[in-house]
C-alpha positions as CSV (number, residue, x, y, z in Angstrom):
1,X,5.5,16.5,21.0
2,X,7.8,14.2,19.0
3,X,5.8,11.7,17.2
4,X,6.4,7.8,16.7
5,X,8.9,7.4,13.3
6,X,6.9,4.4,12.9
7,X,3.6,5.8,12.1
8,X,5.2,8.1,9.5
9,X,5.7,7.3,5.8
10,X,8.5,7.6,3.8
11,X,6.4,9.7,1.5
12,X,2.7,11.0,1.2
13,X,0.7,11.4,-1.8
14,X,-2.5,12.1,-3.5
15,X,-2.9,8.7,-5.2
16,X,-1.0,5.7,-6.6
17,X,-0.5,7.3,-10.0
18,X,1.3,10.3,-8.1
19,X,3.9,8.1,-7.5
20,X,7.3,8.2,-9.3
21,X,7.7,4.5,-9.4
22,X,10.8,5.2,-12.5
23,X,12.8,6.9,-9.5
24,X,12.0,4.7,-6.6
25,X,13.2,1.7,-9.2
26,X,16.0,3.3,-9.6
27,X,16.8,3.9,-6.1
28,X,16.8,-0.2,-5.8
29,X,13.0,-1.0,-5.5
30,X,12.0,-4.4,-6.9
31,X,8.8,-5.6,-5.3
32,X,6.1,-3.2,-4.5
33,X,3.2,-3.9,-1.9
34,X,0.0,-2.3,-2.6
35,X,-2.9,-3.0,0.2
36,X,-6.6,-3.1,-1.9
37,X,-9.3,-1.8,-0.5
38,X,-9.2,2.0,-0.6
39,X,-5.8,2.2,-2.3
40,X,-6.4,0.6,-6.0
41,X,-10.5,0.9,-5.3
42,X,-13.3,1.9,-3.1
43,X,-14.7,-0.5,-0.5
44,X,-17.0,-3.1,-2.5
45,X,-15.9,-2.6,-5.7
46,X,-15.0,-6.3,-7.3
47,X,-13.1,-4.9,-10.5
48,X,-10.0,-3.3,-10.9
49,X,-10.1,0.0,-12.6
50,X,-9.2,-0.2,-15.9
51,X,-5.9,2.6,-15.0
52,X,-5.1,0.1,-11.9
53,X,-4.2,-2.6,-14.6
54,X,-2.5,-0.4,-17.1
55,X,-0.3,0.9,-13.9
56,X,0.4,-2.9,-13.0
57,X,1.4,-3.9,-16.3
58,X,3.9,-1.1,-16.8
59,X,5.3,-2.1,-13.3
60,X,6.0,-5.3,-14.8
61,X,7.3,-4.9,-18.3
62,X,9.8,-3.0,-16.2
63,X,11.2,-5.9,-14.7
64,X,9.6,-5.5,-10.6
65,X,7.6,-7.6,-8.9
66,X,4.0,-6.5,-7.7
67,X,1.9,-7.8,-4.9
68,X,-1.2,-7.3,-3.0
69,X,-1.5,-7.6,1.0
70,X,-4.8,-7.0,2.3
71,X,-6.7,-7.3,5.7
72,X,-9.8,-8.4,3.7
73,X,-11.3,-12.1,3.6
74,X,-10.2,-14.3,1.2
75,X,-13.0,-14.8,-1.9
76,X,-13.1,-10.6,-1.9
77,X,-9.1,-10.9,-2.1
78,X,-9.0,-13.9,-4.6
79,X,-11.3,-12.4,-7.0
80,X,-9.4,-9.2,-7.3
81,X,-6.3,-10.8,-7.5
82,X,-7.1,-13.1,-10.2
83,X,-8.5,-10.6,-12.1
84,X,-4.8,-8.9,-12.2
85,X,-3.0,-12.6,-12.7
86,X,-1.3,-11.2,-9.8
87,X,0.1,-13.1,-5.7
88,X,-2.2,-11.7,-3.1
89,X,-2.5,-12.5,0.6
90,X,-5.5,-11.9,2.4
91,X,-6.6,-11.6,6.4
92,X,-2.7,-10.5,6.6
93,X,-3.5,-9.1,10.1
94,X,-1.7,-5.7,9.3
95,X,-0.4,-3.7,10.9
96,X,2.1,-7.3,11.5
97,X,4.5,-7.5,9.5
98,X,4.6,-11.4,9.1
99,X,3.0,-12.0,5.6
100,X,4.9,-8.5,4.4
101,X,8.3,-10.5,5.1
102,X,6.3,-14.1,3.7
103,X,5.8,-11.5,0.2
104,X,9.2,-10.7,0.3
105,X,10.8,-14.1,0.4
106,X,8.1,-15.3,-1.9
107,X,9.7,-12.4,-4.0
108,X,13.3,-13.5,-3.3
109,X,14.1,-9.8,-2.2
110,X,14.9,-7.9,0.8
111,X,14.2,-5.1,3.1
112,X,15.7,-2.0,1.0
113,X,14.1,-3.4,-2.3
114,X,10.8,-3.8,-0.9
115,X,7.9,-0.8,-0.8
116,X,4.6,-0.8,0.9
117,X,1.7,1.3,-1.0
118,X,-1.4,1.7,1.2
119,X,-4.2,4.2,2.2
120,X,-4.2,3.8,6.3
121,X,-1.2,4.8,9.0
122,X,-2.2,2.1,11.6
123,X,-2.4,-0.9,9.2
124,X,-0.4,-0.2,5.6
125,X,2.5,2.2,6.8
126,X,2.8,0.7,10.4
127,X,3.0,-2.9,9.0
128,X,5.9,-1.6,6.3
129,X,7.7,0.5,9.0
130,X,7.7,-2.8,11.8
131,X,8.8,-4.7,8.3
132,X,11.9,-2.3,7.9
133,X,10.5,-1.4,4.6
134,X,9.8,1.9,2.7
135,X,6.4,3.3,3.0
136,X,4.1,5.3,0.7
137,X,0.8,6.6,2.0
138,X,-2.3,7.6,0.1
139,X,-5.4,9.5,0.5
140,X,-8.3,7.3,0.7
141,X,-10.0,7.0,-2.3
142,X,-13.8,7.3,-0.5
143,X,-14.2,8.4,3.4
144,X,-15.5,5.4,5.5
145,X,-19.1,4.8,7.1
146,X,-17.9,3.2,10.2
147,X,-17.3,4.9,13.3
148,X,-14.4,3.4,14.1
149,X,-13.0,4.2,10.7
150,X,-13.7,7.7,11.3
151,X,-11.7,7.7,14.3
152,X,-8.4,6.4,12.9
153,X,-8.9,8.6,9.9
154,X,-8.8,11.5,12.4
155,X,-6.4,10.4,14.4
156,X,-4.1,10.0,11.4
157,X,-5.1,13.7,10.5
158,X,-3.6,14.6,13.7
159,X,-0.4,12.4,12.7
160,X,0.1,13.9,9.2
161,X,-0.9,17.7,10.1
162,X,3.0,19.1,9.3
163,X,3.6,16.7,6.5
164,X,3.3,18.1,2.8
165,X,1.6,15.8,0.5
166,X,3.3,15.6,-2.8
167,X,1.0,15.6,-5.7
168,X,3.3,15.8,-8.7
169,X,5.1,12.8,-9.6
């Protein structure tokens, strides 16, 4: 069974710090995408982690742009954003790409220099792939309560059975 390329990312790793962000700049990468909840913190938490912001702030003393695109409702969004002095759009009905491409003009760059950064197949990595943008999946940080999260998490088990996930950066 061949699967969809669409519901596969570019790469698969641990967490956002296993990502080697110096060679993915160098490849052309100037705005990176990260979705919130379960990516850059568990589900409820209002603060950024303390190594979120550290990550952020070398991301931009190094000249790229960084954004957040999240599914959640707008005062949870805001909050977090703010708190980061960072653009974030909320209710972005992911897995559509339409607010990906509003980030990227916003941004003034285009597909190739443009990388999504998020925890789920059917929302993050589906929205980058329809976008024409890379895609870097995560483990979730925390397993969800809800049934229906439990389903797409197997579901993208099933997905990413024969993919190796890197852990070194």
């Amino acid at each position: 069974m061949t699967q969809n390329k669409r519901l596969l990312p570019d790469i698969y790793v641990k967490d956002i710090f296993c990502i080697d962000y110096q060679k993915l700049i160098s490849e052309g990468i100037k705005l990176f995408i990260f979705d919130i909840d379960n990516t850059l913190k568990p589900y409820g938490e209002k603060k950024p982690p303390e190594k979120v912001i550290k990550l952020f702030d070398q991301l931009r003393n190094q000249n790229v742009e960084v954004s957040l695109l999240s599914n959640g409702r707008k005062k949870r969004v805001k909050e977090f954003a703010e708190q980061l002095d960072m653009v974030a759009l909320h209710m972005s009905l992911k897995p559509l790409p339409i607010y990906l491409t509003h980030l990227m003009k916003k941004h003034g760059v285009g597909r190739q220099d443009t990388c999504m950064i998020g925890d789920q197949i059917f929302t993050d990595v589906l929205a980058g792939k329809l976008a024409g943008i890379k895609t870097i999946l995560v483990e979730p940080i925390e397993d969800t309560k809800k049934v229906s999260g439990k389903v797409k998490r197997w579901l993208e088990k099933k997905i990413l059975k024969n993919i190796k996930l890197k852990e070194e950066v």
